[in-house]
C-alpha positions as CSV (number, residue, x, y, z in Angstrom):
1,X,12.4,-4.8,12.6
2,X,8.5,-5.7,13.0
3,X,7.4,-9.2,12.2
4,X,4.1,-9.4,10.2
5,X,3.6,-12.9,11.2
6,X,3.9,-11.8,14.9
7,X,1.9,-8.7,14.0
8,X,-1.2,-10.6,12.5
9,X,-0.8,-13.0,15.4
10,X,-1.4,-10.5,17.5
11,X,-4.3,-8.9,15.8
12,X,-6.1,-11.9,15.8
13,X,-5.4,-12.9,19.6
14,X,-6.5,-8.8,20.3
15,X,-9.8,-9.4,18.2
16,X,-10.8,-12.9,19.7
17,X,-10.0,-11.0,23.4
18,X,-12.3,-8.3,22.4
19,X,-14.8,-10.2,21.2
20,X,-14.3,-12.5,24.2
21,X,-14.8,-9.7,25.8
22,X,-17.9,-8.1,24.5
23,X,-19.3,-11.6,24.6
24,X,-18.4,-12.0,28.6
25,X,-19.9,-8.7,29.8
26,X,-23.4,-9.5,27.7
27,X,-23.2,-12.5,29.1
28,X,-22.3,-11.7,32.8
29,X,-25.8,-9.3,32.3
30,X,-27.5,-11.3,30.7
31,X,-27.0,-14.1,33.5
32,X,-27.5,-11.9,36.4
33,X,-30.8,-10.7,35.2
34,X,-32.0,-14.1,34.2
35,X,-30.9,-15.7,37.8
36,X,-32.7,-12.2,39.4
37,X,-36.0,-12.9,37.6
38,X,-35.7,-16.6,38.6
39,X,-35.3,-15.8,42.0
40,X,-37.8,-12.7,42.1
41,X,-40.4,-15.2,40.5
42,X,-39.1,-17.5,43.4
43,X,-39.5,-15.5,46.4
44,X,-43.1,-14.2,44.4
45,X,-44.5,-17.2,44.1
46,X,-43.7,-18.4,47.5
47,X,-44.6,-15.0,49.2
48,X,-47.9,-15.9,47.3
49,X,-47.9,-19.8,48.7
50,X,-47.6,-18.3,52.2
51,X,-50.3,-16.0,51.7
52,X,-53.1,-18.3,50.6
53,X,-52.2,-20.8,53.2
54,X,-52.6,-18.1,56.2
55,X,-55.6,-16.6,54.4
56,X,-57.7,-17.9,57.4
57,X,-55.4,-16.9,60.1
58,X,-54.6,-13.1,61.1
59,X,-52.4,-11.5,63.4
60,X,-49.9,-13.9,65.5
61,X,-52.0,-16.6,64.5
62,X,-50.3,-16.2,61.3
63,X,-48.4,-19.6,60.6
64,X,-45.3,-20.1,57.7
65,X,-44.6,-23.5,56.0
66,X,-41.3,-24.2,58.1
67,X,-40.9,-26.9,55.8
68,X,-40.1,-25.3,52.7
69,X,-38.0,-22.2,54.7
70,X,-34.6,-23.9,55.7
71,X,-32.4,-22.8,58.2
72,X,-29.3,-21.5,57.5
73,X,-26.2,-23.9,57.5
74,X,-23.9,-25.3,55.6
75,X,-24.3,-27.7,52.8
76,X,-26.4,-27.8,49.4
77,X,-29.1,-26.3,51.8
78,X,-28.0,-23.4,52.5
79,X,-28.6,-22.4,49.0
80,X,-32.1,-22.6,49.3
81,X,-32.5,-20.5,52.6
82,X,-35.4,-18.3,52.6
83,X,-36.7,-16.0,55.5
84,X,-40.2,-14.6,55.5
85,X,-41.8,-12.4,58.3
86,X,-45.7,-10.8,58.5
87,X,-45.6,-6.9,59.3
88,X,-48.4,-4.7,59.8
89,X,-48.9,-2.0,57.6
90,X,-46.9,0.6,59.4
91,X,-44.4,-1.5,60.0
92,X,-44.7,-3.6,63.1
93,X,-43.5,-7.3,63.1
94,X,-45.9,-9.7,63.6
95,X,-45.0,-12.8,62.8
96,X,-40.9,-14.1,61.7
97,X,-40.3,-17.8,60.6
98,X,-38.2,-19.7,62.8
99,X,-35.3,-19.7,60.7
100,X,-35.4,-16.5,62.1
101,X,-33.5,-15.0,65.2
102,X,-34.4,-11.4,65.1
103,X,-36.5,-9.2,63.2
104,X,-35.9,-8.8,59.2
105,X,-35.1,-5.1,57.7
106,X,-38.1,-3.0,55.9
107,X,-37.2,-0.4,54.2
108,X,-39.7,2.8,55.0
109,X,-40.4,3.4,50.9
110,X,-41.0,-0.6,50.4
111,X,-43.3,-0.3,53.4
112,X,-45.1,2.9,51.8
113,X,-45.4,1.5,48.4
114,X,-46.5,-1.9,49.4
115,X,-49.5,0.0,51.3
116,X,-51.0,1.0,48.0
117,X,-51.5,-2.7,46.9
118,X,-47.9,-3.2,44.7
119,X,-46.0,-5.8,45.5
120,X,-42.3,-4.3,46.0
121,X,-38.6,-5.8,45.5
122,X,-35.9,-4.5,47.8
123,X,-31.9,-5.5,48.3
124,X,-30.7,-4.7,51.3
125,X,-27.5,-5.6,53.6
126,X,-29.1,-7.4,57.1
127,X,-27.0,-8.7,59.3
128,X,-23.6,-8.5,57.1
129,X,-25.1,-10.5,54.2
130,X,-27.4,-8.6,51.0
131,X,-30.5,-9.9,50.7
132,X,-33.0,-10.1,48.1
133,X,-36.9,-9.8,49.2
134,X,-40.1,-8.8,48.4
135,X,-43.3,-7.2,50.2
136,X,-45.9,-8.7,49.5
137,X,-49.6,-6.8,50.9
138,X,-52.2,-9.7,52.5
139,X,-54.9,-7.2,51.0
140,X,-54.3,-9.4,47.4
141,X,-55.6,-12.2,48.8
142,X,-58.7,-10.8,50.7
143,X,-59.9,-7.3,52.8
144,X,-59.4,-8.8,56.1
145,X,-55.9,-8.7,55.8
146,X,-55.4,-5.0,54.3
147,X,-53.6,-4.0,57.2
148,X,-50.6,-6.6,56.8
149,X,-47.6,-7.5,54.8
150,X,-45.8,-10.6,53.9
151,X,-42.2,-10.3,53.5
152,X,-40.3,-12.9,52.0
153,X,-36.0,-12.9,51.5
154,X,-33.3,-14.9,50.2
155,X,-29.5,-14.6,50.7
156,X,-27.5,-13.2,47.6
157,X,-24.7,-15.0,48.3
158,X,-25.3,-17.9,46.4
159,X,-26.5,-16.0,43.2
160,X,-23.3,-13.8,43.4
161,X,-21.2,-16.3,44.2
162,X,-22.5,-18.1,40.7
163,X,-21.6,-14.9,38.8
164,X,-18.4,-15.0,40.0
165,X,-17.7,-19.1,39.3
166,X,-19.0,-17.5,35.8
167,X,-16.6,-14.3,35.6
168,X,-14.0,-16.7,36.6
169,X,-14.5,-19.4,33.9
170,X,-15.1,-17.0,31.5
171,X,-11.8,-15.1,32.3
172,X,-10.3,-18.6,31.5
173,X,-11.9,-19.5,28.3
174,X,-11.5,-16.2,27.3
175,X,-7.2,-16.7,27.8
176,X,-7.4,-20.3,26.0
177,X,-9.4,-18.6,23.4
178,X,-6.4,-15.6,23.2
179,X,-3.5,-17.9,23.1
180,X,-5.5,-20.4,20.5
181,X,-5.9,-17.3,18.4
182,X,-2.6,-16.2,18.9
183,X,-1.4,-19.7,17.9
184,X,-3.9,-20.1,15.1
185,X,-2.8,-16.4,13.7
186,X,0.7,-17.3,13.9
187,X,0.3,-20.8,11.7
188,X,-1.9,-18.9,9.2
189,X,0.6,-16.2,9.0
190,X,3.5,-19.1,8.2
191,X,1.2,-20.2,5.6
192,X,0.3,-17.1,3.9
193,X,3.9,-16.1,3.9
194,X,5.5,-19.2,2.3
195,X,5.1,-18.4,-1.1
196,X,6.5,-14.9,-0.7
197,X,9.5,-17.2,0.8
198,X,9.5,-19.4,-1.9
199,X,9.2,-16.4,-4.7
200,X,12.2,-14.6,-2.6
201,X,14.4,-17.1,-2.7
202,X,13.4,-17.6,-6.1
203,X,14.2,-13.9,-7.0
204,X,17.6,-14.9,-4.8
205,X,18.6,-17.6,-6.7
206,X,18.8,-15.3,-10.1
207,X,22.5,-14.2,-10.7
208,X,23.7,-11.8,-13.6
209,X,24.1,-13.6,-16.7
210,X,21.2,-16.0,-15.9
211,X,19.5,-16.9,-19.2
212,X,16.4,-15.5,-19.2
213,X,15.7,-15.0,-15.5
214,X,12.0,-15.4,-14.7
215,X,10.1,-16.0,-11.4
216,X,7.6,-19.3,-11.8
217,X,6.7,-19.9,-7.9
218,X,3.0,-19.5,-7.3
219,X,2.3,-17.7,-10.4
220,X,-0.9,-19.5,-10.9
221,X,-2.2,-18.6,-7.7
222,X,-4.6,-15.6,-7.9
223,X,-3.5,-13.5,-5.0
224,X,0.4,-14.1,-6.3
225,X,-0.6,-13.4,-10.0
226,X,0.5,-10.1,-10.3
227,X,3.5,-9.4,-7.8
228,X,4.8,-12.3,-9.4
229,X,3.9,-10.8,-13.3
230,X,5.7,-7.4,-11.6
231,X,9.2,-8.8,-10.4
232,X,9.0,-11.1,-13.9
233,X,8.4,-7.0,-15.9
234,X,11.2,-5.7,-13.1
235,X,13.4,-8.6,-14.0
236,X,13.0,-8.3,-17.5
237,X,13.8,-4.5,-17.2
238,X,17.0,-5.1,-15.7
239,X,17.8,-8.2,-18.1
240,X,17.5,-5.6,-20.5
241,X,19.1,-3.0,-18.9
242,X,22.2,-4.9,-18.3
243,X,22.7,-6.3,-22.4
244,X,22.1,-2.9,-23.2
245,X,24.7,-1.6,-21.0
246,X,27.2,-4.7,-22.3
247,X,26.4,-3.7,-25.8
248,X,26.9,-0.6,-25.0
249,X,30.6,-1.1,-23.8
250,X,31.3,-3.5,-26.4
251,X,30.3,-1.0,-28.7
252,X,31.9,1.9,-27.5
253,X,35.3,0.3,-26.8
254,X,35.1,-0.9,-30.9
255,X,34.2,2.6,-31.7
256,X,37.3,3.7,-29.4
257,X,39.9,1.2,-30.6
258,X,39.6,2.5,-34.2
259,X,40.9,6.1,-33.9
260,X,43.4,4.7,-31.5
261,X,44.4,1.8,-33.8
262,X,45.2,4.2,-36.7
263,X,46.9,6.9,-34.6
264,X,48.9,4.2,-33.4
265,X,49.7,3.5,-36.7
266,X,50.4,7.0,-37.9
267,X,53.0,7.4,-35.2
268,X,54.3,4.2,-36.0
269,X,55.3,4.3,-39.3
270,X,56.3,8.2,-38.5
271,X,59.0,6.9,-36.0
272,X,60.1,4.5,-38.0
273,X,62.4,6.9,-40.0
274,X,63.7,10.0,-40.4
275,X,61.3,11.9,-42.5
276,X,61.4,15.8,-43.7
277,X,58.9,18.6,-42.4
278,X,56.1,17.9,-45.2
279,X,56.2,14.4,-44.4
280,X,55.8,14.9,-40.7
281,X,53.3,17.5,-41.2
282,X,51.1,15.4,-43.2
283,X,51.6,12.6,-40.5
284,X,50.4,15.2,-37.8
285,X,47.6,16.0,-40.2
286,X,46.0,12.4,-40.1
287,X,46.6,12.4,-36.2
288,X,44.9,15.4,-35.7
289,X,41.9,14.0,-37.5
290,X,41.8,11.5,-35.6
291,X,41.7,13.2,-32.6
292,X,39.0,14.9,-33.6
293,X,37.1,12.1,-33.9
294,X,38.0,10.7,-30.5
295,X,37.1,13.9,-29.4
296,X,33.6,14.0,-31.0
297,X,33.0,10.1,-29.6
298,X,33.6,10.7,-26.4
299,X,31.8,14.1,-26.1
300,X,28.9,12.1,-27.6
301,X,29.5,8.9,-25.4
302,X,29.4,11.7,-22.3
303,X,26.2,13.6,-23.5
304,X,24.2,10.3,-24.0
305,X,25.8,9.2,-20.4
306,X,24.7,12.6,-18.5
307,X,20.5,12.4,-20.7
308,X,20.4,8.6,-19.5
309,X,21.0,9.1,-16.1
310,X,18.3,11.6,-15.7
311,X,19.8,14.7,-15.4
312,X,17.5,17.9,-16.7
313,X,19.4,20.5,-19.2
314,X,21.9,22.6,-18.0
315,X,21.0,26.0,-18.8
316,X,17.3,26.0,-19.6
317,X,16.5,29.7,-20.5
318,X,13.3,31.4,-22.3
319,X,14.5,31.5,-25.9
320,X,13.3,31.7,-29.8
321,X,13.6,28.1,-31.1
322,X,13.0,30.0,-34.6
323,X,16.1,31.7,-33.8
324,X,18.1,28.8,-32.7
325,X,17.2,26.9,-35.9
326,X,18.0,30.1,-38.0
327,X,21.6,30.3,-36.4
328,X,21.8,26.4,-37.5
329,X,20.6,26.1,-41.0
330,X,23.1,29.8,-41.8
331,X,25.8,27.2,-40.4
332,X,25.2,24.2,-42.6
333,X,24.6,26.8,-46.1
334,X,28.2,26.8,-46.7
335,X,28.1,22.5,-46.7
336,X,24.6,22.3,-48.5
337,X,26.1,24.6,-51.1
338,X,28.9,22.5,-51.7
339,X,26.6,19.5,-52.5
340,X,24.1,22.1,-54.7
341,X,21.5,21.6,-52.2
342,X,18.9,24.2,-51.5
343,X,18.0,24.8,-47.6
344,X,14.8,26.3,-46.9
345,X,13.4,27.6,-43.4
346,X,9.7,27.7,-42.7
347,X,8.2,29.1,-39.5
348,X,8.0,32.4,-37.6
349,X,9.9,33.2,-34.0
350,X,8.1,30.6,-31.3
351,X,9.1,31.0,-27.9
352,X,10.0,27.8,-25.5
353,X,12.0,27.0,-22.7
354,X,14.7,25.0,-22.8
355,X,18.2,24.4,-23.4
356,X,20.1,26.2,-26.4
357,X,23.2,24.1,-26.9
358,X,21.2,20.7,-26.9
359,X,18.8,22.0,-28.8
360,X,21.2,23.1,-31.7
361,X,22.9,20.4,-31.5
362,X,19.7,18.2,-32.1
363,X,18.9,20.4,-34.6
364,X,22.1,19.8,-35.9
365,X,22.2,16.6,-36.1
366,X,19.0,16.4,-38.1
367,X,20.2,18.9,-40.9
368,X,23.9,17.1,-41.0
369,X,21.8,13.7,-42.1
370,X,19.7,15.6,-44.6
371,X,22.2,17.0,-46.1
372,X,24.0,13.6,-46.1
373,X,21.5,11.9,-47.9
374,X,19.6,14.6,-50.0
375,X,20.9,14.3,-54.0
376,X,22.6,17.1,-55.7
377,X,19.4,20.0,-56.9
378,X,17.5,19.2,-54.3
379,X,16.1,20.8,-51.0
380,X,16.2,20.2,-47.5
381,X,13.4,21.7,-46.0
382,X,12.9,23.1,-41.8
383,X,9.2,24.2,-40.9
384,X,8.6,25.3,-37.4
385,X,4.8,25.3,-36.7
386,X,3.3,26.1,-33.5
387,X,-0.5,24.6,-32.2
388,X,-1.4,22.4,-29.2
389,X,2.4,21.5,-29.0
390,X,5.9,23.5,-30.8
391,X,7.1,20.8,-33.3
392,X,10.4,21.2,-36.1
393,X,10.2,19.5,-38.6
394,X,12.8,18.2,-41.3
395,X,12.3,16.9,-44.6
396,X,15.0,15.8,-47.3
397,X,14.2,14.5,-51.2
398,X,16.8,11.7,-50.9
399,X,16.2,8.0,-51.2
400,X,14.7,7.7,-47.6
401,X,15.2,5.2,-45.1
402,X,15.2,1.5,-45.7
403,X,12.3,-0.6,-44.4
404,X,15.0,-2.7,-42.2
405,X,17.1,0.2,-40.7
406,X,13.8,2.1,-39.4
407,X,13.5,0.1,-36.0
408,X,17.6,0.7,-35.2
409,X,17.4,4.5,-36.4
410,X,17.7,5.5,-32.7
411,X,20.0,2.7,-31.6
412,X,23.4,3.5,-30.3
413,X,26.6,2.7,-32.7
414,X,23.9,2.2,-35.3
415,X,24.8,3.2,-38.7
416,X,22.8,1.3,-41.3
417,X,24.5,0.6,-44.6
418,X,26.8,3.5,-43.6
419,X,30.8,2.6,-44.5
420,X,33.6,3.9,-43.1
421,X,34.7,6.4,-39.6
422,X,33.6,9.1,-41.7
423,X,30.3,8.8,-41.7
424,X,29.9,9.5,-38.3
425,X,30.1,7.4,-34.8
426,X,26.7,6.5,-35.0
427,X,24.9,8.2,-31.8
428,X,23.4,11.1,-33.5
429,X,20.0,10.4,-33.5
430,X,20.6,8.8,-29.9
431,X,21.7,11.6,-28.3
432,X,19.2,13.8,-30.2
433,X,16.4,11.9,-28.6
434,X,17.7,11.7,-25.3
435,X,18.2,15.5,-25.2
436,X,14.3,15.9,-26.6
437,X,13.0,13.3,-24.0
438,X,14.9,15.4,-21.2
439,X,12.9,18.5,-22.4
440,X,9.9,17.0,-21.7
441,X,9.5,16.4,-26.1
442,X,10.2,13.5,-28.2
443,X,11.9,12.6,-31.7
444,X,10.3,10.5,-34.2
445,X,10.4,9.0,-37.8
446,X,7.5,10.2,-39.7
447,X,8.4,7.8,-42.8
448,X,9.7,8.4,-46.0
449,X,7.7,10.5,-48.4
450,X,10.0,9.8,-50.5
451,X,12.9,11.5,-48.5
452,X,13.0,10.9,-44.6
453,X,11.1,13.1,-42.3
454,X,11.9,13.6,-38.9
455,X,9.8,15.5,-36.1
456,X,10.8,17.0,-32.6
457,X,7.8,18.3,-30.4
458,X,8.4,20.4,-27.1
459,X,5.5,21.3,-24.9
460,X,4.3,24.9,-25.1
């Protein structure tokens, strides 16, 4: 698994050795050309030294300043060695110094351009050591001399072996200044990462049941602000998540233990005597009513289970939602009738895609309220309109929904001032939103004008 203290560590220690880098080779050039000018201006100045003092003299008479050229040695010295010779102008020696024991090299194209009048810089290899000179021509200093040359050397050795003392410490700041890096990245990292330690552990310490569980480490710090405001949102989520869930169970296994309670009881008191075949019958009657019921409960409790967990309809088709809501409302005529209640359909055939069954039974489930809470004489009305989005819409005359029971209409188990099993298990309007939200729609509560209004929409 990669470490991002190691990694930024190492990041840092790679920058500081490139920039180490970059800064030793500018360096290293920038060196070698300021020791080359020094010397050039060296050997220049002394070629011109030597020139003026043998102004007067031509030819072997020519004399050097054996002083100032050392002989080469050992010691501090031998640093400051410089040779110097007089050539004629096509390139016949003249004159050496006597640190000299044979003749110095000139190259044929110094010799050619320092016959125009330039003064010329050569490197060469003489004797198994580079040397550094210049050719200087006499005929600067005065006409009488236009037919010689002064050349004037030093060893390289010294120079070069300064760049390399320099390439050498340089090499060795440059590895103190990679492990420092490394070291400093490695301590910065620890720092940086100690409040994501401290809000893990945190986060760690936060077992189910945990009142309230809420993350506090480093929240006031700017650059922890917000991851610790998100896992605070996640944790709050799942807080939620998890009463709802325990509610949930509660709430089902209350729902479940009444059906079986009283078919329990049935059988019971069947059993506990002989009884004749209308008796039993009627017993059987009662059981089989409840069974329904646990039937319709669980079927519910499995439909919201199978929306919740994400799941897209099961047999999404191209079909008339007109037609589907038709097929409904000629279903519940026979129960409006019985309560004198008038149901009226408003709309013409709209196409969508979707799924039929979950659909009528959403649809279902709206009418069934209606009609549940609509007076005697009135009407129960279903409009289907189609514009930017497909929306059904049903509208009852009854008393409407109370003020209190409008932010639990889509709760689970929630029944309002509803009394009794027989007024239905109370995830209706749950599972009716569910199935909208996993057809892309929604369900909503318009309000009571004065009877409730409720609204699906599906995208076109």
């Amino acid at each position: 698994m990669r470490s991002f203290r190691a990694a930024l560590a190492l990041r840092m220690a790679a920058a500081v050795l490139a920039l180490t880098l970059l800064l030793g080779a500018i360096s290293t050039f920038a060196l070698r050309a300021l020791l080359y000018r020094q010397l050039d201006g060296t050997l220049v100045h002394l070629a011109e030294v030597e020139a003026q003092a043998g102004a007067a003299h031509t030819g072997p008479d020519f004399q050097f300043h054996e002083g100032v050229l050392l002989s080469a040695g050992a010691g501090a010295g031998a640093e400051l060695t410089r040779y110097a010779q007089l050539w004629t102008s096509d390139g016949k020696p003249l004159v050496r110094s006597a640190n000299l024991t044979r003749d110095l090299q000139l190259p044929a194209d110094a010799r050619e351009a320092a016959r125009d009048g330039r003064v010329v810089w050569d490197t060469h290899v003489w004797q198994g050591e580079r040397l550094r000179c210049v050719i200087y021509p006499l005929q600067l200093i005065g006409a009488a001399h236009g037919i010689h040359m002064l050349q004037v050397a030093a060893p390289l050795a010294p120079l070069e072996r300064t760049m390399r003392d320099f390439l050498l410490f340089g090499l060795l700041l440059s590895l103190l200044a990679v492990g420092a890096a490394f070291f400093l990245g490695w301590q910065i990292a620890g720092i940086a990462l100690r409040p994501t330690r401290e809000i893990t552990a945190q986060a760690e310490a936060i077992r189910e049941g945990t009142p309230a569980p809420t993350i506090t480490a480093h929240a006031d710090v700017e650059e922890f602000t917000r991851l610790v405001r998100v896992l605070n949102a996640m944790l709050a989520r799942l807080d939620s998540a998890f009463d709802s869930q325990r509610r949930f169970t509660a709430d089902a296994s209350h729902e479940l233990r009444g059906p079986l309670t009283a078919l329990r009881g049935e059988l019971d008191l069947a059993l506990k005597r002989d009884r004749d075949g209308a008796e039993y019958r009627a017993v059987l009657e009662r059981c089989r009513e409840e069974v329904i019921r646990l039937t319709r409960l669980a079927t519910d409790l499995l439909t919201l289970a199978r929306n919740e967990s994400g799941l897209a309809p099961q047999e999404v088709a191209e079909l008339d939602l007109y037609a589907v809501t038709e097929r409904v409302v000629e279903r519940f005529r026979a129960a409006a009738a019985a309560r004198s209640l008038e149901l009226v359909l408003r709309g013409e055939s709209t196409p969508v895609r979707g799924d039929a069954g979950m659909l009528d039974r959403v649809v279902s489930n709206l009418l069934d309220n209606a009609i549940k809470h609509a007076p005697a004489g009135t009407t129960v009305a279903v409009e289907i309109a189609s514009a930017k989005d497909i929306t059904l819409t049903v509208r009852d005359e009854g008393p409407g929904v109370a003020p209190a029971v409008v932010p639990h209409l889509f709760d689970r188990f929630y029944r309002g001032d509803d009394a009794g099993p027989a007024r239905g298990t109370g995830l209706g309007l749950a599972i009716a939103r569910a199935a909208m939200e996993a057809h892309g729609g929604r369900l909503e509560f318009l309000g009571s004008s004065p009877g409730a209004v409720f609204r699906l929409t599906l995208p076109r």
